[in-house]
C-alpha positions in Angstrom: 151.6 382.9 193.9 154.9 383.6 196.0 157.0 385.8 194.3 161.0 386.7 194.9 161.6 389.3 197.4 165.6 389.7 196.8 165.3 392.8 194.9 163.6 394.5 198.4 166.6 394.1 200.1 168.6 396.9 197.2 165.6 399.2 198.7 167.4 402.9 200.5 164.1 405.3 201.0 161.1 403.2 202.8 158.0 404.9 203.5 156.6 402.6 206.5 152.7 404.3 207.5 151.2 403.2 211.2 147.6 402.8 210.9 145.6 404.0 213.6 144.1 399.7 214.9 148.2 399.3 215.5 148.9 402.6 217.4 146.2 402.2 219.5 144.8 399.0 221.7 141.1 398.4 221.5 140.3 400.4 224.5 141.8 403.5 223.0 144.5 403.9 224.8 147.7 404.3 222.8 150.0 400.7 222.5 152.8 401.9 223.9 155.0 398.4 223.4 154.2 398.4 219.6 154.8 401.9 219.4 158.3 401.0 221.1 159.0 397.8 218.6 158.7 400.0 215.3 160.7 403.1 216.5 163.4 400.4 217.8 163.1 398.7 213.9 163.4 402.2 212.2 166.4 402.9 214.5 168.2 400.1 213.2 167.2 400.7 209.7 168.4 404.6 210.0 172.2 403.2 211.7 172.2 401.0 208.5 171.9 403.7 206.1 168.3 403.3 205.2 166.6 406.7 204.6 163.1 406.0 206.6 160.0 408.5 206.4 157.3 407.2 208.9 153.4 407.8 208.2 151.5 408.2 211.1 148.2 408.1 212.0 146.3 408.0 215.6 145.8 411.5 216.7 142.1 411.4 216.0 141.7 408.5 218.9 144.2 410.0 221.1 142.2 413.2 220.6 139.2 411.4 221.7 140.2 409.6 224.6 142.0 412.9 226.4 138.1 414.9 225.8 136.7 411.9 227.1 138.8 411.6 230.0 138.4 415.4 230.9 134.9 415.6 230.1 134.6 412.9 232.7 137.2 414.9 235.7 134.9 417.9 235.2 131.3 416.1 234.8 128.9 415.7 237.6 126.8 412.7 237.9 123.4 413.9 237.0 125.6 415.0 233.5 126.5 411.8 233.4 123.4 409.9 233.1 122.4 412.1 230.3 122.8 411.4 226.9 126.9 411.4 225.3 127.8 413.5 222.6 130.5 412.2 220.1 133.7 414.9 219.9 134.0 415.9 216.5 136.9 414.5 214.8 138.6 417.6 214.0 138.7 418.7 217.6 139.8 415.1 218.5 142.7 415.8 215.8 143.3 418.9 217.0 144.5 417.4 220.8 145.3 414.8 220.0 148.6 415.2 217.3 150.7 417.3 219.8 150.2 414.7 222.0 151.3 411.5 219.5 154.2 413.8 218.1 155.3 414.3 221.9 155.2 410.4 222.2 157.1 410.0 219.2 159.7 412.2 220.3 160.1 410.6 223.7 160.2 407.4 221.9 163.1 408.4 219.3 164.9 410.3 221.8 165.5 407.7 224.1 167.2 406.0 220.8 169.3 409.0 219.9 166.9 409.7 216.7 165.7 413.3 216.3 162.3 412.9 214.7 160.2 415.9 212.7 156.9 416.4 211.9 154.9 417.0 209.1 151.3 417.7 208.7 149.8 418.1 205.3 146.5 418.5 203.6 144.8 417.4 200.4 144.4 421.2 199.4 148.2 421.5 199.9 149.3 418.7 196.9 147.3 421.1 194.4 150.2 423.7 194.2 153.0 421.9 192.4 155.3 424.4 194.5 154.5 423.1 197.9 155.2 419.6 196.3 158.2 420.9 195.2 159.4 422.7 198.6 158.3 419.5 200.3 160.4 417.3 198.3 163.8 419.7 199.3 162.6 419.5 203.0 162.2 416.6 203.4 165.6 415.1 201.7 167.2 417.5 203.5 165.9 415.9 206.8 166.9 412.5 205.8 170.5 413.6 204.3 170.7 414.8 208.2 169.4 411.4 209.7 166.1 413.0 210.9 163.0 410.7 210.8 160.9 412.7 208.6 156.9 412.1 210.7 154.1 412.4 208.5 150.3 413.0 209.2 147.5 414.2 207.5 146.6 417.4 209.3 142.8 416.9 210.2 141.8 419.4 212.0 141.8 421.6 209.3 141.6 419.9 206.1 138.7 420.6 204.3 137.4 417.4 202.9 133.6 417.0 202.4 133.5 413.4 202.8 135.2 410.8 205.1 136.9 408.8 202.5 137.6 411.2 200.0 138.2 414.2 198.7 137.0 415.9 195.5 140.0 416.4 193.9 141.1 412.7 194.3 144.9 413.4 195.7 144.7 411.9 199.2 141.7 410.5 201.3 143.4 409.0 204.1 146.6 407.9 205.6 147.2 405.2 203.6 146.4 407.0 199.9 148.6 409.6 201.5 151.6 407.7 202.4 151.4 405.7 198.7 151.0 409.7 197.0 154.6 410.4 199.5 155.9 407.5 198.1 155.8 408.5 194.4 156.3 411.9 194.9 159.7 411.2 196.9 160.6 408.5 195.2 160.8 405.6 197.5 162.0 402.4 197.1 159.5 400.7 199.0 156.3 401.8 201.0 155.1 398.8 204.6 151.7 399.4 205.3 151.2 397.8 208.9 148.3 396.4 209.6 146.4 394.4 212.3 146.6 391.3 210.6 149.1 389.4 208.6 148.0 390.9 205.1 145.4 390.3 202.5 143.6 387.4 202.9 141.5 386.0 200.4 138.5 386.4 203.2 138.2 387.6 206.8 141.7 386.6 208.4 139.2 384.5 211.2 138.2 382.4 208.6 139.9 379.4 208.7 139.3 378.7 204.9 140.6 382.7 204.1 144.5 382.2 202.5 147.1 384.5 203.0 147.8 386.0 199.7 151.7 386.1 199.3 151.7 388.2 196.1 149.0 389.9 194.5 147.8 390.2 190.9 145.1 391.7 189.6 144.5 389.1 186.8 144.7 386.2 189.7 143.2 387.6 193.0 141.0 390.7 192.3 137.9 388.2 191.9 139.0 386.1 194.8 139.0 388.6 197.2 135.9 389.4 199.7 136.4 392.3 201.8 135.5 392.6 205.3 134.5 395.3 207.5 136.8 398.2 207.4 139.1 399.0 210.2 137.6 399.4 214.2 139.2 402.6 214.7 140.5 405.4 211.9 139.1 405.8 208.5 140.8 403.0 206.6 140.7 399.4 206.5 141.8 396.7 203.8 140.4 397.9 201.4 141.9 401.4 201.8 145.5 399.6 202.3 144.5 397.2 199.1 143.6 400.5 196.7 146.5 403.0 198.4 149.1 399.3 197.3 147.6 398.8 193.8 147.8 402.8 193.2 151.2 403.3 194.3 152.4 400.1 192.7 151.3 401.1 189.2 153.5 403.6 189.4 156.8 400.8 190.2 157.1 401.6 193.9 156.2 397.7 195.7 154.4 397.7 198.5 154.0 395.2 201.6 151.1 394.8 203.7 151.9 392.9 206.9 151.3 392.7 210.4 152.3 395.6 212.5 151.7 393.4 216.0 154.9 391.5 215.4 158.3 393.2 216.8 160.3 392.8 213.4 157.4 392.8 210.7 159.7 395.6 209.2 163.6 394.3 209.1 161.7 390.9 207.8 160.6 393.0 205.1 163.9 394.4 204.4 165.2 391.1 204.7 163.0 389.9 201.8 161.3 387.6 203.7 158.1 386.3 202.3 155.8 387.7 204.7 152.5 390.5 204.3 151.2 390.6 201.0 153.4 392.0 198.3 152.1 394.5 195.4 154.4 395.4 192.5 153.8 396.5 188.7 155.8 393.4 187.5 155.2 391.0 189.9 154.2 388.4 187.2 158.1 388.5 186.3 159.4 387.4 189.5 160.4 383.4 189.8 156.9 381.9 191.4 156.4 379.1 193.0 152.6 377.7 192.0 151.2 375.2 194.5 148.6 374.0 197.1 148.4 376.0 200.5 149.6 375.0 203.8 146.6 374.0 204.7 145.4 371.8 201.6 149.2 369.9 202.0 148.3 369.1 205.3 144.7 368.4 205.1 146.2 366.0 201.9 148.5 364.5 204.0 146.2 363.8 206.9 144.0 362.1 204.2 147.0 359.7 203.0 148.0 359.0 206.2 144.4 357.6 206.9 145.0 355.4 204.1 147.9 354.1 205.6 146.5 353.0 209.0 144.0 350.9 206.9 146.8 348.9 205.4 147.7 345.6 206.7 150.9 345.2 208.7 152.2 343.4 205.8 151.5 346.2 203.2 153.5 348.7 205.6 156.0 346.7 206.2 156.8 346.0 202.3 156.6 349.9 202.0 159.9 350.5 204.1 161.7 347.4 202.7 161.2 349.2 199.5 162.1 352.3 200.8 165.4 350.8 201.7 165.9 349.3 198.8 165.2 352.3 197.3 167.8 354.3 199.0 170.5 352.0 198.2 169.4 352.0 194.5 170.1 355.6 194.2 172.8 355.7 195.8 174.9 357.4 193.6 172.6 360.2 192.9 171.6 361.2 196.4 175.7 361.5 197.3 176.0 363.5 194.2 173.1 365.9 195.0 174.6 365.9 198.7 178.3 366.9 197.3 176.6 369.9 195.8 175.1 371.0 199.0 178.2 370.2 201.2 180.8 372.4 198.8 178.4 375.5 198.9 177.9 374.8 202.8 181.9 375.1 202.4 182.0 377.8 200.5 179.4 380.0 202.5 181.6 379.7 205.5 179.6 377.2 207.5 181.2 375.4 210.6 182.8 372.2 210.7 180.1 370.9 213.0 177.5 372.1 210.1 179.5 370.8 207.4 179.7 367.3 209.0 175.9 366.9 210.0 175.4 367.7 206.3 177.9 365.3 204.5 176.4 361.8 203.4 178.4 359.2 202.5 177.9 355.7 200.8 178.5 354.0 204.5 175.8 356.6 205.8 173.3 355.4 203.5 173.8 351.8 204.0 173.4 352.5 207.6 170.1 354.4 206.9 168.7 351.6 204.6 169.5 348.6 206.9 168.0 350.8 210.1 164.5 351.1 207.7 164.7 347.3 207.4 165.1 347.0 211.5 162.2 348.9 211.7 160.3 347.1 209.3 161.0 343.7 210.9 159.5 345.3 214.7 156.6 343.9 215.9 153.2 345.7 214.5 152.1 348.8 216.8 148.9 349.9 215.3 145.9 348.8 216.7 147.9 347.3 219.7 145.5 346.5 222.3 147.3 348.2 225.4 144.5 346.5 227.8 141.1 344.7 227.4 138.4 345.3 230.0 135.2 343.0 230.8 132.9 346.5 231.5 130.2 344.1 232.7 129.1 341.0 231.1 128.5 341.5 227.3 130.5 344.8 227.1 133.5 344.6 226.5 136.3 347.8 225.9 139.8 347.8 224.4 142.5 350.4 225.1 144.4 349.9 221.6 147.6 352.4 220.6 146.7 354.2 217.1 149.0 357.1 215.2 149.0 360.5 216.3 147.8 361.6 212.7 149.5 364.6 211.3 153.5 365.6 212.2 155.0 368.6 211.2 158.9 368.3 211.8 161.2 371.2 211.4 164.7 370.1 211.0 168.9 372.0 210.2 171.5 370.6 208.4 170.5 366.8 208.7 169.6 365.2 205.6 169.6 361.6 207.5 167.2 362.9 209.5 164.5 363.0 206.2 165.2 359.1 206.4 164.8 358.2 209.7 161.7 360.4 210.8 160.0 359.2 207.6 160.6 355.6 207.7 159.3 355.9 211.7 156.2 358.0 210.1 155.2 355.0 208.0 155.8 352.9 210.5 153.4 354.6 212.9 150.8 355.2 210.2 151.3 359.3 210.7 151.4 361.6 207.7 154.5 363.7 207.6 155.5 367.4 206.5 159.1 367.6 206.1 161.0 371.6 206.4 164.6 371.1 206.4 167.4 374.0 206.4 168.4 375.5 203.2 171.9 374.0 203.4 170.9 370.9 202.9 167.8 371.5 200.2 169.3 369.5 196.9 169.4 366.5 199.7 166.1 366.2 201.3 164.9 366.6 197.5 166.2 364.0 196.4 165.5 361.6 199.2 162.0 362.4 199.7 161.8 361.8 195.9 163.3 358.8 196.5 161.6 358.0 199.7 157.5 358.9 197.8 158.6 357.4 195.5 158.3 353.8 196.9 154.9 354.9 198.4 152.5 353.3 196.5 149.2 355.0 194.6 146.9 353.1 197.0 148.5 355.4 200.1 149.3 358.9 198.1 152.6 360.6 197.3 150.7 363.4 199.9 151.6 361.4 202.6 155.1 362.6 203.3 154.9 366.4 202.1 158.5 368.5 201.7 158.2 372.1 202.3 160.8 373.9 200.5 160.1 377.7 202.5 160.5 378.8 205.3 158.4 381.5 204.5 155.7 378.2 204.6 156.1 377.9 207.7 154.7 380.3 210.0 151.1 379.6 207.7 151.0 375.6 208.9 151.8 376.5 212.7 148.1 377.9 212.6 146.7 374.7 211.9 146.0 373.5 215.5 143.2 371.7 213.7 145.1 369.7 211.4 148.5 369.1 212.6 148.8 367.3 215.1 152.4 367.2 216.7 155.4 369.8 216.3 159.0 368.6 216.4 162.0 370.8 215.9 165.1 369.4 215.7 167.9 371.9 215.7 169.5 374.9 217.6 168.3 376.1 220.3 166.7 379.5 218.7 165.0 377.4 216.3 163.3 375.1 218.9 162.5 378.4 220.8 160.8 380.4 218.3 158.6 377.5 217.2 157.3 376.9 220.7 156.3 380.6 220.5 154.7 380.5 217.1 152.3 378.0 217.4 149.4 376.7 219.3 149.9 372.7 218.5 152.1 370.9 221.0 155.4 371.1 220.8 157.7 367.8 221.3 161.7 368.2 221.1 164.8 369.7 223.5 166.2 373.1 223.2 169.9 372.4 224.8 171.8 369.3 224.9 174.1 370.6 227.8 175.1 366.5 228.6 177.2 365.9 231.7 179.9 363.0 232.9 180.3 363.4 236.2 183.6 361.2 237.4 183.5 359.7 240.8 186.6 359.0 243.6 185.8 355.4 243.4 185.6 355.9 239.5 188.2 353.4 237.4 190.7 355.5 235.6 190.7 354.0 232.2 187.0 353.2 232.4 186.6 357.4 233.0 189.3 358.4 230.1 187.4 355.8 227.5 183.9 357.5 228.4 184.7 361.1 228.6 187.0 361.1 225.5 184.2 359.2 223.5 181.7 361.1 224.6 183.1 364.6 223.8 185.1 363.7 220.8 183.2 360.7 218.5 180.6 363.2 217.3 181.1 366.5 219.2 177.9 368.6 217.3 175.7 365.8 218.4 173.0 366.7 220.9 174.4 363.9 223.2 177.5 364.5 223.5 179.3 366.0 226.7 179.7 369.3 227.4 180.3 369.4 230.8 182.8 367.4 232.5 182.4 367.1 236.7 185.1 365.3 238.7 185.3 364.3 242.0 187.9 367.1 243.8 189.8 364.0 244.9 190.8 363.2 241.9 192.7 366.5 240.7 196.2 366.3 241.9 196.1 362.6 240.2 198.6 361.6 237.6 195.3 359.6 236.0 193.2 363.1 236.2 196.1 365.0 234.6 196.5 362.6 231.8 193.3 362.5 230.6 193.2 366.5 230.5 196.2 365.9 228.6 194.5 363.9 226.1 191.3 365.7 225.8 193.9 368.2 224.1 195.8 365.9 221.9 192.6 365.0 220.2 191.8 369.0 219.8 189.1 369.8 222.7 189.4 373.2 223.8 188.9 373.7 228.0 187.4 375.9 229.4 186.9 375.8 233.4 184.0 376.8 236.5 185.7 378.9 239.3 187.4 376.3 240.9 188.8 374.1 238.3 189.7 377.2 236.0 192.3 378.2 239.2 193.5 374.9 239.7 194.4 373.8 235.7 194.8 377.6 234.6 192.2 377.1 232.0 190.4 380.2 230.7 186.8 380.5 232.8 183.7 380.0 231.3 181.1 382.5 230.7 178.2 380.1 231.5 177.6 376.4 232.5 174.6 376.6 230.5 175.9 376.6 227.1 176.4 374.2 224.4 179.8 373.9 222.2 178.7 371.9 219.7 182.4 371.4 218.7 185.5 370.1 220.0 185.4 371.9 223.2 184.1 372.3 227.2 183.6 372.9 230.3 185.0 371.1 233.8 184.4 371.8 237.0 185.2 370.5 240.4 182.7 369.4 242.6 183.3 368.0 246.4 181.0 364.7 245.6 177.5 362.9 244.0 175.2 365.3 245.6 177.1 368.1 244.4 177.2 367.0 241.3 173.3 366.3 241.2 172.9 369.5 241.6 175.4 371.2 239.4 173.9 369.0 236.8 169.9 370.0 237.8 171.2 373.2 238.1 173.1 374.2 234.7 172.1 370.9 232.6 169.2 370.7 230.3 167.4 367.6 231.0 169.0 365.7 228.2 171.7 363.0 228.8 173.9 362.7 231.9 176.2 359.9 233.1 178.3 358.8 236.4 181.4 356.9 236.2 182.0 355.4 239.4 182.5 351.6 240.8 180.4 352.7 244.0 177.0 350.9 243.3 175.3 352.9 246.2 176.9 356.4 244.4 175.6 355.4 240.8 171.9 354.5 242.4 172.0 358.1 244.4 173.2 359.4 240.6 170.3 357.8 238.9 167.3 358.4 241.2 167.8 362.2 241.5 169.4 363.1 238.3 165.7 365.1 236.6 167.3 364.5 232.6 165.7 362.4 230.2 168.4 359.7 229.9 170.8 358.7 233.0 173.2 356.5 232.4 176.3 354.5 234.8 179.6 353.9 233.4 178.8 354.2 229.7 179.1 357.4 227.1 176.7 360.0 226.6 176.9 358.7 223.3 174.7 355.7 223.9 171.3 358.0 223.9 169.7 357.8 220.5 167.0 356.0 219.0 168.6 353.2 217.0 171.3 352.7 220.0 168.0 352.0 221.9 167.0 349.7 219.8 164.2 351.7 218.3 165.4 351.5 214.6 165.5 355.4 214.6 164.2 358.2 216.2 163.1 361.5 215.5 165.0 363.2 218.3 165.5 363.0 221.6 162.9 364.9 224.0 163.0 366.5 227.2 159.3 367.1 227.4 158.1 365.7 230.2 154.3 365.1 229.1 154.1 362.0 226.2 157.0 361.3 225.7 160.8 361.4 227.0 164.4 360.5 225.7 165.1 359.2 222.3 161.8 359.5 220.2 160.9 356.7 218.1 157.8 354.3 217.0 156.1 355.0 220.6 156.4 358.3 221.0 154.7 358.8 217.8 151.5 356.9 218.8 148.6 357.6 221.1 145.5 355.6 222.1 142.0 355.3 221.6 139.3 353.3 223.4 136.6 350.5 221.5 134.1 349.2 223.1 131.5 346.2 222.2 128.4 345.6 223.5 125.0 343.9 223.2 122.4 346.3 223.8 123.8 348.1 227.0 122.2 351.1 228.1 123.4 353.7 230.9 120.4 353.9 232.5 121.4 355.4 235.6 123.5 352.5 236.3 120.6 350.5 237.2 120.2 347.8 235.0 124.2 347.4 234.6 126.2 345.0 236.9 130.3 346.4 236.6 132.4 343.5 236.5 136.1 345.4 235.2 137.3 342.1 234.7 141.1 342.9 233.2 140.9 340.7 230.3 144.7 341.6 228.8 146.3 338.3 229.8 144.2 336.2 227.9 143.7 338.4 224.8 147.0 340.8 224.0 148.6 341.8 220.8 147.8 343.2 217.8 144.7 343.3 215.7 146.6 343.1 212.7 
């Protein structure tokens, strides 16, 4: 069960405890970057007006390793070979707090936070004054911006047992920092862990969930407990009964994963991540469904079911799908009007706004390119060559699907069309996350789209994920899915090549160039560059960068088309040389993409200059040359490294159905399978079959190798 997380983001006091596996790194030593991460987190949340109390531990492994490390300075090496006594943890303590709290204060300082400590005992909670005096202190320190530092003072406490104490007020850390947060009055207490939160088994086992939200009536029986923590007293299950008490008492809690440099503003964010306890969490709006991994294992098993359909069956699917499309017509622009006014009203950009809007033209467009993609020739089971191993065996390189795509895409409804109908068309299964602007729209078409899917295939087969909070869980399946394509921004495209282990097909910039030659045709150059930059300016494709010859500056041609590049709204900006010679503002960067009616020119002295300005600054997209020099535009072609080149035509030209593949979904810049505009081939990959008679290895003594290349006499499809 996911529950709603708004109401987190009203929380002032937070209570956010450091267990001892996330201060320290598995040899001991203390983890100084994570250390760095949270202080920098709790220094933003304290200049925001959030009152942060931080629970602490790690002294006890500090502790240890300074006595190890003198013990070892002052040891001789006949007392080293003799048996090593364990400090006692109280000792350990006792060296090693002054030494965390000195850390902490380093750490704060250098952030212009002034930090306090407070050590405190289970003996200490049994005077209701103390609890009392505490209370003032401390809200006194937070009235004053001090980060109030909690720790359980262990060198002194008189508990009997290691988990536990007989009175049944604190027994470590964790059960201290959920007593803190009642007694104080928190709004919310993060318990960080070494994991992501509480899975429903050991977080290494693949078929262990992540439990979003937890319930005792749903997950106490579905919960098996591992072994506890590697260093410190605690564990899950301390962190799991420290949550449950606390959150009895209406103070949430998070669990989540302390490694991560933001775990805690996510929280505050209310961002579905950790595991969240709260008294009334059965309340909150839910959403009830499979887990990342059952869509996508479901999806794998539709698409399977696909691939055994004849070419004729898949074909019918997409004309269906397009006649589906045009059938609902009416609704999908209705359910795309709702989207594009709140877009409007949120403040979105123009460039936004205009990827988002559909219109009735739009969908015709999108049914008719399903139809062209139907009516392409078959390219499952293609056989790419056929071999004569030796006589009686017989092997065939044949394309097949990739299986599994997961594709992660903003503010492009038409985008749900194109890179399902090329997923049908390939025989891959398909999980869809689009951005949140444009949710009523890919609802309704991928109802519309399944909906022409028939039972023999699965609905499963094209899968919508409606959370982003979704999203992080089906990156981890390496195993299952098998390609990752974000189309979007270049932060998006970013953070999902960091986040995941499966390959990663897509561009992060479309900085596109048009370089304009000396032996370039005037009209020929205005017509390009004024298409290019101004028929669809948030396109990845279109220009960005203008380059021209240093010839052609003082020319009345030059200074006209300047002059029109502002008549149809494009803001300049200029490099060093051209921002002196048109008095143009300079840019900050070459490499940067507008995305909007404006860019960047430059002078440049000739080709080669401009090869390299482009390799330099450009992002391996789509460049172009305008020149009439056929010996210039070859020089421009060979040595331009981007993923489309093109000779006296628009930047505009680079995209999938332009190509004549039907669609695409996206353009890459990857230069490992594929390249360019992305459609039916790029989502395919091979497999070898191989016939025999009998054949055995043998140490290649009984076999006579003929390789006979039998493709000319046996090509095509199998289907």
């Amino acid at each position: 069960m996911n529950a709603s997380r708004d109401f987190i983001r009203d929380s002032k006091r937070i209570i956010v405890k450091v267990g001892t596996a996330v201060v320290t790194r598995t040899d001991g030593r203390l983890a100084l970057g994570r250390l760095g991460w949270i202080c920098e987190q709790i220094k933003e949340l304290n200049d925001n007006g959030y009152e942060v109390i931080l629970v602490t531990s790690g002294a006890v492994a500090i502790g240890r390793q300074r006595l190890r490390y003198r013990k070892l300075i002052h040891s001789s090496f006949a007392d080293l070979q003799k048996p090593q006594e364990e400090y006692a943890g109280k000792c350990c303590a006792s060296v090693g707090q002054s030494g965390l709290m000195s850390l902490y204060d380093t750490l704060f300082g250098l952030l212009d936070i002034t930090p306090s400590q407070l050590l405190v005992t289970e003996n200490d909670f049994e005077n209701p004054k103390f609890t009392m005096q505490l209370c003032e202190t401390v809200n006194s320190l937070l009235s004053s911006r001090v980060v109030p530092i909690f720790n359980e003072n262990d060198a002194v406490s008189t508990r009997c047992a290691p988990y536990k104490d007989t009175s049944g007020i604190f027994w470590d850390n964790d059960s201290l920092a959920a007593l803190l947060a009642k007694e104080l009055k928190a709004d919310l207490l993060v318990l960080l862990s070494d994991v992501d939160g509480l899975y429903s088994g050991s977080p290494s086992d693949p078929d262990s969930k992540l439990i979003h939200t937890y319930t005792n009536e749903i997950n106490q029986g579905d919960i098996t407990f591992g072994e506890k923590s590697r260093v410190g007293r605690g564990g899950m299950i301390a962190k799991v009964n420290a949550a449950k008490m606390v959150s009895s008492e209406g103070v949430p809690v998070v669990i989540t994963n302390g490694f991560t440099n933001d775990s805690i503003l996510r929280v505050l964010q209310g961002e579905n991540i950790g595991t969240l306890f709260h008294q009334v969490a059965e309340s909150y709006p839910t959403t009830k469904g499979v887990s990342a991994r059952e869509m996508a294992i479901a999806t794998r098993e539709c698409s399977r079911k696909l691939q055994n359909l004849s070419s004729k069956d898949r074909r019918k699917i997409l004309l269906d799908v397009a006649d589906a499309l045009e059938a609902n017509e009416k609704i999908i622009l209705l359910e795309n009007e709702v989207d594009v006014s709140t877009a409007m009203n949120a403040g979105h950009t123009k460039a936004i706004v205009s990827r988002l809007t559909l219109k009735s033209e739009k969908i015709s467009s999108l049914a008719n390119s399903v139809r062209t993609l139907a009516d392409m020739d078959e390219p499952i089971g293609h056989i790419l060559k056929k071999t004569e191993i030796a006589e009686g065996l017989i092997s065939e390189h044949v394309s097949c699907p990739l299986g599994v795509l997961l594709i992660i895409f903003e503010s492009r409804p038409d985008a749900l069309v194109q890179i399902a109908s090329l997923a049908i068309r390939s025989g891959n299964g398909l999980l869809l996350k689009g951005g949140k602007e444009a949710m009523r729209s890919n609802a309704i078409l991928h109802k519309v789209i399944t909906g022409a899917i028939p039972d023999t295939v699965g609905k499963n087969l094209i899968g919508l994920v409606t959370s982003r909070d979704e999203i992080p869980d089906l990156l981890k399946l390496d195993d299952v899915i098998d390609l990752v394509i974000p189309r979007g921004s270049n932060k998006l495209v970013s953070s999902i090549t960091q986040s995941t282990k499966i390959h990663v097909l897509g561009h992060s910039d479309g900085i596109c160039h048009v370089y304009i030659d000396k032996s370039a045709n005037a009209a020929m150059s205005k017509c390009i560059v004024i298409d290019s930059k101004t028929d669809y300016p948030a396109a990845c494709n279109a220009m960005e960068t203008l380059l021209v010859h240093e010839s052609l500056v003082k020319t009345r041609e030059f200074r006209e088309l300047i002059l029109e590049l502002k008549n149809q709204g494009v803001i300049l900006y200029g490099g060093p040389r051209a921002s002196a010679e048109l008095n143009i503002p300079e840019t900050h960067s070459f490499h940067y993409e507008f995305n909007s009616l404006a860019c960047t020119i430059e002078i440049v002295n000739d080709v080669h200059a401009a090869i390299n300005h482009i390799n330099r600054y450009g992002s391996a997209h789509t460049d172009c040359i305008v020149t009439d020099d056929q010996k210039v535009a070859e020089i421009f072609l060979q040595n331009v490294d981007s993923a489309a080149v093109l000779h006296n035509a628009s930047t505009r030209f680079c995209d999938g159905a332009r190509f004549g593949l039907g669609a695409e979904v996206g353009i890459s810049t990857n230069r490992i399978h594929a390249r360019g505009p992305v459609g039916v081939e790029g989502l395919l990959t091979s497999r070898w079959l191989l016939r025999g008679s009998g054949q055995v290895v043998k140490g290649d003594k009984g076999v006579v190798y003929t390789h006979k290349n039998l493709s000319t006499l046996d090509q095509g499809s199998r289907k």
